[in-house]
Backbone as XML, in Angstrom:
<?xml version="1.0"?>
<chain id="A" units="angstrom">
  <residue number="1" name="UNK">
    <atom name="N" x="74.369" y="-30.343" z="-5.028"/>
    <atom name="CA" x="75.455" y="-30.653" z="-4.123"/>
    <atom name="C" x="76.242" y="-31.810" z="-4.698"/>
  </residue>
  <residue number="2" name="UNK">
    <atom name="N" x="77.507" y="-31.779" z="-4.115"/>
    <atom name="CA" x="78.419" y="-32.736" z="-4.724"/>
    <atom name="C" x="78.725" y="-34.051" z="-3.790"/>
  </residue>
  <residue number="3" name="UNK">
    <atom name="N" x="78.929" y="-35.065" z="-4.662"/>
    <atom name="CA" x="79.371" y="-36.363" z="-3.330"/>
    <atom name="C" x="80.462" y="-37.446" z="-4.452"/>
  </residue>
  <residue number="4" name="UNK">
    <atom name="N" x="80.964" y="-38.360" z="-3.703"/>
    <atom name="CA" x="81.847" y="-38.839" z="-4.708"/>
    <atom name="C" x="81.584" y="-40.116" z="-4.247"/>
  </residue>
  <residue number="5" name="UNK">
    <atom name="N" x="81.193" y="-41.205" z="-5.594"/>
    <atom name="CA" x="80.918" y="-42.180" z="-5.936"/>
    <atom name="C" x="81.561" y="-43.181" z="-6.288"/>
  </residue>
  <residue number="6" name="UNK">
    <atom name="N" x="82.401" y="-43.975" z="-5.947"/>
    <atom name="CA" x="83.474" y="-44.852" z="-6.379"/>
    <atom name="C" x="84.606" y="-44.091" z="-7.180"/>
  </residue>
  <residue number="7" name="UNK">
    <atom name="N" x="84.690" y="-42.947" z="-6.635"/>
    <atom name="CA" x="86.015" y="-41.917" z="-7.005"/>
    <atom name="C" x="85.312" y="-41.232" z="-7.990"/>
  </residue>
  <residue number="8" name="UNK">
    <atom name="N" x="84.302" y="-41.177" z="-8.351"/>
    <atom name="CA" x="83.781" y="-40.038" z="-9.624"/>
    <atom name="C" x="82.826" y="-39.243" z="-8.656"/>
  </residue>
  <residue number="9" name="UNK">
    <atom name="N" x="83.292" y="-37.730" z="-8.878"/>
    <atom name="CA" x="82.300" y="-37.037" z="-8.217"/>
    <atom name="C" x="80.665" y="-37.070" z="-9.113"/>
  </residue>
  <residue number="10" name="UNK">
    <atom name="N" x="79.841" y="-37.160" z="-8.315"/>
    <atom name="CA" x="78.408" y="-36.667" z="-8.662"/>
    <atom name="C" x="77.677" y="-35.388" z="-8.125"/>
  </residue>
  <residue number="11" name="UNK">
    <atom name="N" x="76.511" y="-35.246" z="-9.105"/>
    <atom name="CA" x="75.668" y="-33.938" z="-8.396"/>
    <atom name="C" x="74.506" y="-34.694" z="-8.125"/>
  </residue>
  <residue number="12" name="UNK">
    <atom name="N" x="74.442" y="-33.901" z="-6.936"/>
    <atom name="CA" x="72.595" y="-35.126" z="-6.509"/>
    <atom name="C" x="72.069" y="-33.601" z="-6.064"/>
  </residue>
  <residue number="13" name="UNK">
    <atom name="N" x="70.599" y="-34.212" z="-5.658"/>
    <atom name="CA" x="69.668" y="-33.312" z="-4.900"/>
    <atom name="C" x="70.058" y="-33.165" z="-3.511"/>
  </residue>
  <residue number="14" name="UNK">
    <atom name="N" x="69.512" y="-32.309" z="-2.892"/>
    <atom name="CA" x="69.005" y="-32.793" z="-1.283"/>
    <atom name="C" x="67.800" y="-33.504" z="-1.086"/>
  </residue>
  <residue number="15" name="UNK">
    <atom name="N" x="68.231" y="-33.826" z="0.498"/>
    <atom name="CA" x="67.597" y="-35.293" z="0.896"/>
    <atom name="C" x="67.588" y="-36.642" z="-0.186"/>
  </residue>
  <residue number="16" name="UNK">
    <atom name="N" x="69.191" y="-36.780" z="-0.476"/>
    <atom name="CA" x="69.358" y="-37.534" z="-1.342"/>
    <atom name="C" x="69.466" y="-38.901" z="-0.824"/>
  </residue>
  <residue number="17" name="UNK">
    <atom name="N" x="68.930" y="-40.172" z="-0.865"/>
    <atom name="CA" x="69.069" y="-41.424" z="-0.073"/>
    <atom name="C" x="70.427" y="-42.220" z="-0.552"/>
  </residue>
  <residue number="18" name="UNK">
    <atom name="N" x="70.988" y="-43.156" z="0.365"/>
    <atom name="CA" x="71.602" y="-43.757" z="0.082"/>
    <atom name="C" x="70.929" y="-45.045" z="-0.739"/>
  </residue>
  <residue number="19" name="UNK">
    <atom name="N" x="70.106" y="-44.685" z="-0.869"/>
    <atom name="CA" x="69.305" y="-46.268" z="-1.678"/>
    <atom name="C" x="68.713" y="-45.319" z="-2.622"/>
  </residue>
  <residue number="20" name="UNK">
    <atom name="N" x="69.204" y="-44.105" z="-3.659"/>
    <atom name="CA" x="68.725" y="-43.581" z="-4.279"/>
    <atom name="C" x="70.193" y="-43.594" z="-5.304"/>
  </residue>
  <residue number="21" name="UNK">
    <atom name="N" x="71.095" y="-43.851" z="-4.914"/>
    <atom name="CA" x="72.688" y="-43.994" z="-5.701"/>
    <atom name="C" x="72.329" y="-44.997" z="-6.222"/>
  </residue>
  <residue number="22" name="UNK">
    <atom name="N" x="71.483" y="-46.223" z="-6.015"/>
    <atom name="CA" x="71.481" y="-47.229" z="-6.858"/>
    <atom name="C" x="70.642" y="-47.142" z="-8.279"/>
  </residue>
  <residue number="23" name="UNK">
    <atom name="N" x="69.485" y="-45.862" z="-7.805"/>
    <atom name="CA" x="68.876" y="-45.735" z="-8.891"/>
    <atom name="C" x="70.064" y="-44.622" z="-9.906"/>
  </residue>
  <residue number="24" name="UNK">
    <atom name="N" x="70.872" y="-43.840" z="-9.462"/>
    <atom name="CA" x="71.799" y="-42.987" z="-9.963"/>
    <atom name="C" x="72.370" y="-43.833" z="-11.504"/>
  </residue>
  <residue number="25" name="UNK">
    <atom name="N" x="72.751" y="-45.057" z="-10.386"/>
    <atom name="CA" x="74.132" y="-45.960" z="-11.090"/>
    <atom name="C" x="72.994" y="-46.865" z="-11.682"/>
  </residue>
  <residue number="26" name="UNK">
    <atom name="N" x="71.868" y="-46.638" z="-12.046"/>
    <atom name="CA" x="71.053" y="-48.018" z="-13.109"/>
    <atom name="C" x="71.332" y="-49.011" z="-12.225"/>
  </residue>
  <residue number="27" name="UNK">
    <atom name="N" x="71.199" y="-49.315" z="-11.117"/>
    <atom name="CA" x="71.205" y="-50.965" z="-10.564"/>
    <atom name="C" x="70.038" y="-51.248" z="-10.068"/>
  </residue>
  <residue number="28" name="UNK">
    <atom name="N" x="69.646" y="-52.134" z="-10.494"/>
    <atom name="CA" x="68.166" y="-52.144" z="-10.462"/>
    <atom name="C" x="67.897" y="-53.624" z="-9.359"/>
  </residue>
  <residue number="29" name="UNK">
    <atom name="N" x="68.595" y="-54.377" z="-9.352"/>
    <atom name="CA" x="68.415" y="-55.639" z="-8.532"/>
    <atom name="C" x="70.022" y="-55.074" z="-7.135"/>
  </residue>
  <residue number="30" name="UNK">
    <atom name="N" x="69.531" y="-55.044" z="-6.518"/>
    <atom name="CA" x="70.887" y="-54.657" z="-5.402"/>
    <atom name="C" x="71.220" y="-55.986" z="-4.565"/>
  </residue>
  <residue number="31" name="UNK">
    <atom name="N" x="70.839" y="-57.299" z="-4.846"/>
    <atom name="CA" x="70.959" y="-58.286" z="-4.326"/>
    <atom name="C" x="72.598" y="-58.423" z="-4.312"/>
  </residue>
  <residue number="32" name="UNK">
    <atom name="N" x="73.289" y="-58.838" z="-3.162"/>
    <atom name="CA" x="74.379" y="-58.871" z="-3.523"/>
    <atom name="C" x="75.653" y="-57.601" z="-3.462"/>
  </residue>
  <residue number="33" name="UNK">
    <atom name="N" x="75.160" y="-56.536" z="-2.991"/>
    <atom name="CA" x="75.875" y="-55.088" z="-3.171"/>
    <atom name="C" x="75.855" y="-54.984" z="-1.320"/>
  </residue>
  <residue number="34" name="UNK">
    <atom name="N" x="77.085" y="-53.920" z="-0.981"/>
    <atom name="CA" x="77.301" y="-53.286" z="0.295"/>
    <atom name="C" x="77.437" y="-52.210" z="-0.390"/>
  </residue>
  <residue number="35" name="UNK">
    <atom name="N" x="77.156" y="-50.854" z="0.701"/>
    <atom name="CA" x="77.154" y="-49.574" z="0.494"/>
    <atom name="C" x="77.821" y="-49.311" z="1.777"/>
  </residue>
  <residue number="36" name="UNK">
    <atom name="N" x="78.879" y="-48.107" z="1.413"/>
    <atom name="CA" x="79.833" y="-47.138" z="2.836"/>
    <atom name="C" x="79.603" y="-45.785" z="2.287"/>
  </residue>
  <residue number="37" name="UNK">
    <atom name="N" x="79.452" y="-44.885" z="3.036"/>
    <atom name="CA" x="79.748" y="-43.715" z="3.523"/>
    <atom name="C" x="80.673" y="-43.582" z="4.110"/>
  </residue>
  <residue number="38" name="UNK">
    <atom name="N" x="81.740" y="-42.324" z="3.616"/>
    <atom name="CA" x="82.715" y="-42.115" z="4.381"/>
    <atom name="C" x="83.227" y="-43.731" z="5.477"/>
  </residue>
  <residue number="39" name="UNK">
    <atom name="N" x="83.435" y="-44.465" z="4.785"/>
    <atom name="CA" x="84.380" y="-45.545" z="5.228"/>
    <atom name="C" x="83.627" y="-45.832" z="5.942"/>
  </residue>
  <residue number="40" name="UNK">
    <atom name="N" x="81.936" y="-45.917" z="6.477"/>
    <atom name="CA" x="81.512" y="-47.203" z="7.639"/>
    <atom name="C" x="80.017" y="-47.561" z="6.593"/>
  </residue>
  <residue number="41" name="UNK">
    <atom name="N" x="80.080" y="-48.406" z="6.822"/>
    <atom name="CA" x="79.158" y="-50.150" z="5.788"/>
    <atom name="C" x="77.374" y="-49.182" z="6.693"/>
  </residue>
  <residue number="42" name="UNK">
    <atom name="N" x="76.921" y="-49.212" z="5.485"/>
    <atom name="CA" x="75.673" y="-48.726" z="6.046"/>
    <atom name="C" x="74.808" y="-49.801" z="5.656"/>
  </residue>
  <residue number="43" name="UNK">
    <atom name="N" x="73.971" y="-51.145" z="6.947"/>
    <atom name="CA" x="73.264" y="-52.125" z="6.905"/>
    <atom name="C" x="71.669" y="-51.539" z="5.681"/>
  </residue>
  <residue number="44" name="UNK">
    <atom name="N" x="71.805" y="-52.531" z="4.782"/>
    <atom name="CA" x="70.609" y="-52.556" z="3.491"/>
    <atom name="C" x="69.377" y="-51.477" z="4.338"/>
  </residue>
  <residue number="45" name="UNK">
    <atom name="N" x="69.407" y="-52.553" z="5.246"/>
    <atom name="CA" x="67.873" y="-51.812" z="5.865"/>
    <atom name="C" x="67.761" y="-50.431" z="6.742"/>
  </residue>
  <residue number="46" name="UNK">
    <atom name="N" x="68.975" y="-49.370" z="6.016"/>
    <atom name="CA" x="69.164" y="-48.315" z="6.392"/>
    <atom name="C" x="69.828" y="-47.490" z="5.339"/>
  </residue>
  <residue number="47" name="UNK">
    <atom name="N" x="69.699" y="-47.957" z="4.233"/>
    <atom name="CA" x="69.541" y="-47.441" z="2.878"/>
    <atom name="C" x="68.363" y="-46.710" z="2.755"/>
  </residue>
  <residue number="48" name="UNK">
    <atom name="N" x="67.291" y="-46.291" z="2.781"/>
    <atom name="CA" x="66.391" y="-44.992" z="2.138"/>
    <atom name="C" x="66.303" y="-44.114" z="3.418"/>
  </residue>
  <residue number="49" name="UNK">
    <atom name="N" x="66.800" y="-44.855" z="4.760"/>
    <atom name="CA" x="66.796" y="-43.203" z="5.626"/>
    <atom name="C" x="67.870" y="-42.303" z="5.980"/>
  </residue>
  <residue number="50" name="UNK">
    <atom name="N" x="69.177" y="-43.230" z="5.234"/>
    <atom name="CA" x="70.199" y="-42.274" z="5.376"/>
    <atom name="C" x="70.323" y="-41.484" z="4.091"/>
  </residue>
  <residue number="51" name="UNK">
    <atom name="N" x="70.325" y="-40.357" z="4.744"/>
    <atom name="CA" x="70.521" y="-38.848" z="3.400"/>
    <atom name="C" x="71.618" y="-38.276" z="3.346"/>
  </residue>
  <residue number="52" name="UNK">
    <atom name="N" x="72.422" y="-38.258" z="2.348"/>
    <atom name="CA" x="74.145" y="-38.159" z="1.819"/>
    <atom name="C" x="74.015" y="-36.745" z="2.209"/>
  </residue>
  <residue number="53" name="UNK">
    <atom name="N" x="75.089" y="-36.146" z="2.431"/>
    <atom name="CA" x="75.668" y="-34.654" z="2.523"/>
    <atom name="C" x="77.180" y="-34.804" z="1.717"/>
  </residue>
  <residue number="54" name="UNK">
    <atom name="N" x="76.731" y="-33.124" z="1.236"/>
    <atom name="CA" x="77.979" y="-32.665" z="0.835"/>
    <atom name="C" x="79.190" y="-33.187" z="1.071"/>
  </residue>
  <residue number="55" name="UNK">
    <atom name="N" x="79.679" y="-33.251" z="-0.379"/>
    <atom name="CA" x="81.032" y="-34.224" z="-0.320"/>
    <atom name="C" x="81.252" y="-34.991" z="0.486"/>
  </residue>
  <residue number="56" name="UNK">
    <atom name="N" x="79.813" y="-36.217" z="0.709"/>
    <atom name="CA" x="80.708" y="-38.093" z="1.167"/>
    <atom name="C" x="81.183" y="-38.680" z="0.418"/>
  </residue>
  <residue number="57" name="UNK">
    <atom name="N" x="81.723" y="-39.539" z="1.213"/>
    <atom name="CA" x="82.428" y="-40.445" z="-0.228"/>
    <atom name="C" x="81.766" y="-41.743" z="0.001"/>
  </residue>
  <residue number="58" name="UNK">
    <atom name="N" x="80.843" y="-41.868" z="-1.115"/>
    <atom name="CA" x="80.236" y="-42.900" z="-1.107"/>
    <atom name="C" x="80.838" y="-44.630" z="-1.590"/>
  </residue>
  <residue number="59" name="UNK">
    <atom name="N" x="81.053" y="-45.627" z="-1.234"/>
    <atom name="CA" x="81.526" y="-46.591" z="-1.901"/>
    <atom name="C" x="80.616" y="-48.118" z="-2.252"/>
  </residue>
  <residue number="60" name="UNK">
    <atom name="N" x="80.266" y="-48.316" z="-3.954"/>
    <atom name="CA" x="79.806" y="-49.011" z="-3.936"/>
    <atom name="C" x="80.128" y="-50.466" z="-3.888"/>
  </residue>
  <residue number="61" name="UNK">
    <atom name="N" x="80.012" y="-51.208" z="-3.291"/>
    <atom name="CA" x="80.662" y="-52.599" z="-3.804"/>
    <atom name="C" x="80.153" y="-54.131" z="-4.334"/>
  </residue>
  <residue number="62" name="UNK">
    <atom name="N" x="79.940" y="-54.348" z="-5.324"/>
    <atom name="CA" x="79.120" y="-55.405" z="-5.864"/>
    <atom name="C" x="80.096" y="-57.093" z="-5.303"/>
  </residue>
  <residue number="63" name="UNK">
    <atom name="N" x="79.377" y="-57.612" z="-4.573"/>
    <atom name="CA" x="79.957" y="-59.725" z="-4.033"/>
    <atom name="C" x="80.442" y="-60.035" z="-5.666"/>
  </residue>
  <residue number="64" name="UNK">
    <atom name="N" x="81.390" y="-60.417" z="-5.483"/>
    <atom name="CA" x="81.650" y="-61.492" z="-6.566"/>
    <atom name="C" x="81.716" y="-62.855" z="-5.858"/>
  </residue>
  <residue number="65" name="UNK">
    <atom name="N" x="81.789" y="-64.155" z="-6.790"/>
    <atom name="CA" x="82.308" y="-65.470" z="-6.413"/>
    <atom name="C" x="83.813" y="-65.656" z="-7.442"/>
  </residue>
  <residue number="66" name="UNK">
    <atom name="N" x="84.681" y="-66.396" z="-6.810"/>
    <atom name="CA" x="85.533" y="-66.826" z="-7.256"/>
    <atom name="C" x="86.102" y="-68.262" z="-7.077"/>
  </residue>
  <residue number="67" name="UNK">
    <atom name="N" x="87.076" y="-68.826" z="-7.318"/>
    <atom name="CA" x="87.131" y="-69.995" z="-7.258"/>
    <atom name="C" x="88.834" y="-70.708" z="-7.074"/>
  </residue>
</chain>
């Protein structure tokens, strides 16, 4: 099945987690990152029970600091 990842589509499995895109994308420390589905912020501690469907649009976003 297909889902789209910071505008690049991907193929995942089913029962694919939202805390399973991080292993997708090599991020291995997620300290610091928000995750959306279809445009609403899904809280960290609801990352491995939410399971993506067909074509979401997933968005990753890594905190920066600036100055």
């Amino acid at each position: 099945m297909q889902i789209e990842i910071n505008n690049e589509t991907k193929t995942i499995t089913e029962n694919f987690s939202a805390q399973q895109v991080f292993e997708l994308l090599q991020i291995h420390n997620t300290n610091g990152y928000a995750l959306a589905v279809n445009n609403s912020v899904i809280p960290k501690s609801k990352w491995t029970e939410t399971i993506l469907k067909e074509n979401d649009k997933v968005l990753v976003i890594q905190a920066t600091q600036g100055g």
